[in-house]
C-alpha positions in Angstrom: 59.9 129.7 108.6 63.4 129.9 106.9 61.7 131.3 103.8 59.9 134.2 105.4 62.9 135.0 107.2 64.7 134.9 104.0 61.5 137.3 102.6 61.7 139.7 105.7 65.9 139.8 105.6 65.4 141.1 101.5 62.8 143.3 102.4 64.3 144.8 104.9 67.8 145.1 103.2 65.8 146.4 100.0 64.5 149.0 102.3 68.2 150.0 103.5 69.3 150.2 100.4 66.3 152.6 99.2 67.3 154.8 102.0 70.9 155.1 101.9 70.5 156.1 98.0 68.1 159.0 99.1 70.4 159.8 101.1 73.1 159.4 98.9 71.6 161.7 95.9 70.7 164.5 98.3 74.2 164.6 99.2 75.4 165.2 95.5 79.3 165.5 95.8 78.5 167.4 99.4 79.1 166.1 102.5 77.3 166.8 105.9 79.0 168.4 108.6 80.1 166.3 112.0 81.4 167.9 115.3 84.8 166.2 117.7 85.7 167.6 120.8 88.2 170.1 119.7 84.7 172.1 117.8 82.4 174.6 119.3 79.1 173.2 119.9 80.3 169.4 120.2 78.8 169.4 123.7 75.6 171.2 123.2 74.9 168.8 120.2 75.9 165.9 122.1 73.4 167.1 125.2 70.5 167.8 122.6 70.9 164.8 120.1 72.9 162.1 121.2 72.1 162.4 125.2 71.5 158.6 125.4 75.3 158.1 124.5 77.7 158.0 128.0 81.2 158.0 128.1 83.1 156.5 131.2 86.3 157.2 130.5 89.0 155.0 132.1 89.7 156.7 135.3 86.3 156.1 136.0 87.1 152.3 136.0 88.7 150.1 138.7 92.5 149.7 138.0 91.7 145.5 138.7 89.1 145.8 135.7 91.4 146.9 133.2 94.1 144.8 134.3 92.1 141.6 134.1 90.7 142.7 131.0 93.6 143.4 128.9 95.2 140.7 130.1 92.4 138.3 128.9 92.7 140.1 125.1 96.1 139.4 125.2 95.6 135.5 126.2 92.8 134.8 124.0 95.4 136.5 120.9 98.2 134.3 122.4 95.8 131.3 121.8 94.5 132.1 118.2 90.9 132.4 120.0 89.5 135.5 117.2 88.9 134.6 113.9 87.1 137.2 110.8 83.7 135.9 109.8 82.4 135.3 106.5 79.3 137.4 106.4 76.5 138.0 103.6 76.0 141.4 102.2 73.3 142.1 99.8 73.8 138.4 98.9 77.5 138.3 98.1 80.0 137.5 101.0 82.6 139.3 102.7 85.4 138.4 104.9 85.1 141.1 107.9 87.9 142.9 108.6 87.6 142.4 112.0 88.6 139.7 113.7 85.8 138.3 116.4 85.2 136.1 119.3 81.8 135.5 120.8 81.6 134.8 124.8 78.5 134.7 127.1 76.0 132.5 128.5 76.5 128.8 127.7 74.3 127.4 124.9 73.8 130.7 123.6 74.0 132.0 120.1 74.3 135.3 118.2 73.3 136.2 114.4 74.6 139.0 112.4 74.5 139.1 108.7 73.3 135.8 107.7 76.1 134.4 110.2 75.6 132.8 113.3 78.1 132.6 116.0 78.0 130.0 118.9 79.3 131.2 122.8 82.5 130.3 124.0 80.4 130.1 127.5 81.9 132.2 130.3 82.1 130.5 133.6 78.2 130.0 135.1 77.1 128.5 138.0 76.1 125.2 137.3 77.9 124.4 134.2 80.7 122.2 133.6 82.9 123.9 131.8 86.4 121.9 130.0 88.4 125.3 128.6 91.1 123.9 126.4 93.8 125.6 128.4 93.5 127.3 132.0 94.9 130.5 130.0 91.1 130.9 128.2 89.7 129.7 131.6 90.9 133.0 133.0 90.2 135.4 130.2 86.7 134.2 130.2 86.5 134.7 134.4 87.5 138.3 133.6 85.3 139.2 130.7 82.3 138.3 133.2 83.7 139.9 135.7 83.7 143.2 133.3 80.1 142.0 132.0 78.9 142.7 136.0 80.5 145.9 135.9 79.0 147.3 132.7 75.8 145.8 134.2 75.9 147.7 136.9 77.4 151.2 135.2 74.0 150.8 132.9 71.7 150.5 135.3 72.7 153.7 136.7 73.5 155.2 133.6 69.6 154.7 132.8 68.6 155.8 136.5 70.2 159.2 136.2 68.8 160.1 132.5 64.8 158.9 134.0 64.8 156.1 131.1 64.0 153.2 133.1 60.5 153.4 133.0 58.8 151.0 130.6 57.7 151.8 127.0 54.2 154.3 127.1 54.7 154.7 131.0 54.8 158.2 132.4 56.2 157.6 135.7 59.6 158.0 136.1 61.7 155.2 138.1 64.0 157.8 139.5 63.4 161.5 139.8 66.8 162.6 140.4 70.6 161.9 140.1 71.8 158.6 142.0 74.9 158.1 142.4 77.0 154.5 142.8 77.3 154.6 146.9 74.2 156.1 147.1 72.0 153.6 145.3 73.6 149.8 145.3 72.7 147.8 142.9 71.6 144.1 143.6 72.3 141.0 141.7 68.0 141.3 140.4 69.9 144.3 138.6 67.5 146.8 140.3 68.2 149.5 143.2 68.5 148.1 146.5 64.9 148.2 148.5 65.8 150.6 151.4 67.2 153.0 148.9 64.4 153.1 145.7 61.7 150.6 145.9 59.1 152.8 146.4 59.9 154.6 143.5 60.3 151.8 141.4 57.3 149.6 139.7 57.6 146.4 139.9 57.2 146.3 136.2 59.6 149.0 135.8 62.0 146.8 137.8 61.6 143.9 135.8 61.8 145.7 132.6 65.0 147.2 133.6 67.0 144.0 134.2 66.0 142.6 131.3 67.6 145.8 129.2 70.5 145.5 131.1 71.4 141.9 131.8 73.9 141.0 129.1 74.3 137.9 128.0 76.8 137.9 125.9 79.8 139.6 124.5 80.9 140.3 120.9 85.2 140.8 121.4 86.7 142.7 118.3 90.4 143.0 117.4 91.4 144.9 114.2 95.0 145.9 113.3 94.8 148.8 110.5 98.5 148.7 109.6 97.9 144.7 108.1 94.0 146.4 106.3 94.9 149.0 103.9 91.8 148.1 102.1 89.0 150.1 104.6 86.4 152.0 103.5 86.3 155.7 103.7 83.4 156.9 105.3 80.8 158.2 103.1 78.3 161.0 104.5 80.9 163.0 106.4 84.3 162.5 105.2 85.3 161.2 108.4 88.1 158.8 107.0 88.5 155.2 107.4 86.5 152.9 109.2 86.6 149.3 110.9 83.3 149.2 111.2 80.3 150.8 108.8 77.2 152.7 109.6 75.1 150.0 111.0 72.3 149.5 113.7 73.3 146.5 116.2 71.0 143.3 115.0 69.0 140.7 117.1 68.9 142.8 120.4 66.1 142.7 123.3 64.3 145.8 122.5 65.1 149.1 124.0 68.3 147.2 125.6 71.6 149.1 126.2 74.8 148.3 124.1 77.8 148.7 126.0 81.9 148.9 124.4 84.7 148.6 126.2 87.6 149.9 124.0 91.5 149.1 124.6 94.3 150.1 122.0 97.6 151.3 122.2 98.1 155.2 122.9 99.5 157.4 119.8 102.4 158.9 120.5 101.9 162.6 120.9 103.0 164.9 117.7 103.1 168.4 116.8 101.1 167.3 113.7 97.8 166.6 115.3 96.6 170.3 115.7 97.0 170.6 111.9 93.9 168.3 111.3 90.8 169.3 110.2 87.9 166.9 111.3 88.8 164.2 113.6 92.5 163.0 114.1 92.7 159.9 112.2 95.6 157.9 114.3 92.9 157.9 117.1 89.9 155.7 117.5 86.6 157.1 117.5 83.1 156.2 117.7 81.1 158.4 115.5 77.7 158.6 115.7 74.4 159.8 113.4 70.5 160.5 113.9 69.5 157.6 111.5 68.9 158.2 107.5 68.6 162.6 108.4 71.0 165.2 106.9 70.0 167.9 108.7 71.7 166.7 112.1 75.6 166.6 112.2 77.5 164.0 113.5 79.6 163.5 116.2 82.8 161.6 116.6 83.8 160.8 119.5 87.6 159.4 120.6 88.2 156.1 122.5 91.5 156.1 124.6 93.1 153.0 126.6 90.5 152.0 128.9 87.1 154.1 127.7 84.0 152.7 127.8 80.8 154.0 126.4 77.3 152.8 126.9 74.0 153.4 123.9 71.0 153.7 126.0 67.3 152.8 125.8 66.9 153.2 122.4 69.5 154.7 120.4 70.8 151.9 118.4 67.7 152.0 117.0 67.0 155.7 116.1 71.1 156.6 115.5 73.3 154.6 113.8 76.8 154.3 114.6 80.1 153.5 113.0 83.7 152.8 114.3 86.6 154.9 112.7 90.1 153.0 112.8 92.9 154.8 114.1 96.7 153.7 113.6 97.2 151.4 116.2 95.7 147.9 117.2 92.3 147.4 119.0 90.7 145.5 120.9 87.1 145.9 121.8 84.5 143.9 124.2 80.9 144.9 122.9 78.3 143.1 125.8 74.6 143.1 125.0 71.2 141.7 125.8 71.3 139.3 122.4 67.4 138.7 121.5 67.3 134.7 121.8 64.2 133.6 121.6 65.2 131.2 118.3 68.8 131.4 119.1 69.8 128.9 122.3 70.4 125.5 123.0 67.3 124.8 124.8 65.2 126.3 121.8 66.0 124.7 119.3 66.6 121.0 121.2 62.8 121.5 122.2 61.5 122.5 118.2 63.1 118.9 117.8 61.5 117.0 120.4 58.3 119.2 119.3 59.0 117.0 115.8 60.1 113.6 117.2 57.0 113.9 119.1 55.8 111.9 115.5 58.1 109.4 115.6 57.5 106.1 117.4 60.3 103.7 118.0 59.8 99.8 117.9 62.5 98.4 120.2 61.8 95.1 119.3 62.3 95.6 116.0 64.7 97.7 116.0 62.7 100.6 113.3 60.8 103.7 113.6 57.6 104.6 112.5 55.5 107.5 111.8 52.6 107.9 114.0 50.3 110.4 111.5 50.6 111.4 108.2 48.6 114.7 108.3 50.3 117.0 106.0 50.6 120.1 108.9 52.3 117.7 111.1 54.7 116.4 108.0 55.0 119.9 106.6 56.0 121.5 110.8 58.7 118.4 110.6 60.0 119.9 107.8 60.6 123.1 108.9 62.0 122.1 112.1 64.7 119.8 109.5 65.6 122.5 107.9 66.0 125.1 110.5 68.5 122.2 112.4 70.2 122.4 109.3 70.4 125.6 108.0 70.4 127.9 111.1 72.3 125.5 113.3 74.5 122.6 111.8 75.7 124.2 108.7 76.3 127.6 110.8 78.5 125.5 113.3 80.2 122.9 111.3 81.1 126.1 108.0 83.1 127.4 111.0 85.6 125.2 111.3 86.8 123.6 114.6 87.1 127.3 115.7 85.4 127.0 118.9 87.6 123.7 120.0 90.2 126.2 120.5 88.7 127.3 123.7 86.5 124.1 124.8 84.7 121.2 123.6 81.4 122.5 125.3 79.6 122.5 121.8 80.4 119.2 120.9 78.0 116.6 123.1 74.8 119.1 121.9 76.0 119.4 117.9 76.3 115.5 118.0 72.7 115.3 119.6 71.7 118.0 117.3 72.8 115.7 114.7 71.1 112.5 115.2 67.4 114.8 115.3 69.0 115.8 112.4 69.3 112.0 110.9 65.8 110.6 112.1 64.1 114.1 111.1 65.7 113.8 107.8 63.9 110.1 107.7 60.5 111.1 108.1 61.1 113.8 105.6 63.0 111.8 102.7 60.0 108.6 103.3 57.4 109.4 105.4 54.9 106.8 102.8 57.1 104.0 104.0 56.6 104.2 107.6 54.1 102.1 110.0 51.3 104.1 111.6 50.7 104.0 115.0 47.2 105.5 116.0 44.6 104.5 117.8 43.8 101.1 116.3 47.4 99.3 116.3 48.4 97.7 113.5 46.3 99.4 111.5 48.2 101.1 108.0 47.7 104.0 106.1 45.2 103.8 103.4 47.0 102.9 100.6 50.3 101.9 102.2 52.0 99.1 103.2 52.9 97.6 106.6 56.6 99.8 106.0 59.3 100.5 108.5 61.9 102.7 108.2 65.3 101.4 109.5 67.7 103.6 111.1 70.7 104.3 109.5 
């Protein structure tokens, strides 16, 4: 399995490449055209070819919200809680520029070129939690607390544009406008029953809490004073950038991405109307129909507080890039991480799924084999190395960052690590081991009566 990811990743990448270079070439020394509020037709563009973007701005937000918020940014800092990753690019690595901190639901984990990153796990019902100081404890209470509220912004975000309704279904969930007081949402994530239900599938319903049920967020903090080395942005000249062109990897499928942005406000000066393009000591979002040069772009500016929301399925069809400004940022990014290979529970199972083979003599004090088919060897390997590659390796490269904030990771990394051990057993000598099958005692043709020892 490692090696056809490994095939898919080049392919895939190969294919990027391919595309950006088209792109590239029919550019020349041109560049394409993008819009910012300040142009004519930056609103009709944004209605006709980026409608699935929404901007709350900040007044939209409750005043508690941002103080928790920014308060948590500032302790998490305070505690040396965001460290930059070292990704792989076209098989060389980087050092992002950005520093990052992953939060969300315990045991969970989220992969972004070739890097995986493990939850600091937010405070869940029914979890026992040790944060290393009652400082991270609190940060993490508020970044779920702001998880809820994007939840709930989404959901009616989707309602009001009629994209709720599953993939191939014609039906609409909701035929016009809601608005907050109007439609409640519920914990399920879905409009309240005396408000919607009848207009709502239960389908529908189901597939719009899974779009919108974050469970996890990706916190970003860049300071572009201390990173004079930033790209320039390439198609459109836009200036520097924190972030590249990029579509957001490993997501649930038609799920929502949703940023909330907080940096320090530029101090107003006479020199900002003498710009041409976007003002570069203010953050932006800019945005781009994905691999087309007919279609400008759009750049859009983040103040203290904004928040904006990719529905359905833009960050698949547009790509999107984030365009430093002068002061310090930090950014909370929540989204609906695609996990079906990347939690706790997963990958304990694919080991018991393997140890299933092993039989333990407690007399003894060994372990044996209890078949030698080669599928059942050849699935054991696979399993080893996915423990070690995609897990162990991931988690211990990274240092003790996570201890910073808690020790949650460190009773399932040691279990992780004795499957690890006895997988790595049955891979190194599986011709040394007793057979257990249906007639005890009996031994594999050729073989002796082997045990091998634990170490």
């Amino acid at each position: 399995m490692i090696t056809t990811m490994k095939r898919r990743r080049g392919r895939g990448e190969n294919e990027k490449d391919a595309k950006k270079q088209k792109l590239l070439n029919e550019l020349g020394q041109s560049q394409l055209p993008y819009l910012t509020p300040k142009d004519d037709g930056f609103h009709q563009l944004w209605k006709t070819k980026y409608s699935k973007l929404v901007l709350r701005n900040a007044e939209t937000i409750p005043q508690d919200v941002h103080r928790e918020v920014q308060e948590a940014f500032g302790l998490l800092q305070k505690h040396a809680c965001l460290f930059q990753d070292l990704v792989r690019i076209k098989g060389k690595d980087f050092v992002t520029p950005v520093s990052r901190i992953l939060i969300g639901n315990p045991g969970y984990t989220y992969k972004y070129l070739n890097t995986r990153l493990f939850t600091v796990p937010w405070p869940v019902e029914g979890y026992e939690i040790n944060y290393s100081h009652p400082e991270i404890s609190k940060a993490c209470e508020a970044l779920i607390k702001l998880n809820e509220h994007l939840r709930r912004e989404t959901v009616l975000a989707l309602q009001e544009q009629n994209l709720s309704e599953t993939k191939g279904t014609e039906d609409s969930v909701v035929t016009e406008k809601l608005q907050e007081e109007a439609a409640p949402v519920t914990e399920s994530g879905c409009a309240s029953p005396d408000q919607s239900a009848a207009h709502v599938p239960k389908n529908d319903c189901a597939d719009l809490k899974e779009r919108t049920s974050y469970n996890l967020t990706l916190l970003n903090y860049m300071d572009p004073q201390r990173m004079p080395f930033l790209k320039q942005e390439p198609y459109f000249g836009m200036g520097k950038m924190a972030v590249s062109w990029h579509h957001d990897e490993n997501l649930v499928e038609r799920s929502t991405v949703a940023v909330y942005s907080s940096c320090r406000e530029e101090p107003d000066s006479h020199e900002k109307e003498a710009w041409c393009g976007r003002d570069p000591a203010v953050w932006h979002v800019a945005l781009k129909v994905a691999w087309d040069i007919k279609t400008p772009g759009l750049a859009v500016p983040l103040y203290q507080g904004d928040c904006y929301l990719m529905l359905d399925d833009m960050n698949m069809t547009h790509q999107h890039c984030v365009l430093a400004g002068h002061q310090p940022r930090f950014s909370s990014t929540h989204r609906v991480a695609e996990c079906s290979q990347g939690t706790l529970p997963y990958i304990l199972g694919r080991c018991n799924a393997a140890l299933e083979n092993l039989h333990g003599d407690a007399a003894l004090g060994c372990l044996a084999l209890k078949s030698l088919d080669i599928g059942t060897i050849k699935g054991v390997e696979e399993i080893h190395n996915e423990v070690e590659f995609e897990w162990l390796r991931q988690f211990w490269f990274q240092g003790k960052r996570y201890q910073k904030c808690t020790d949650w990771w460190d009773q399932p990394m040691a279990v992780l690590e004795e499957h690890w051990r006895k997988m790595e057993l049955m891979r190194r000598k599986p011709n040394q081991c007793f057979i257990r099958g249906p007639d005890e005692g009996k031994h594999a043709e050729g073989k002796g009566p082997h045990r091998l020892m634990t170490e």
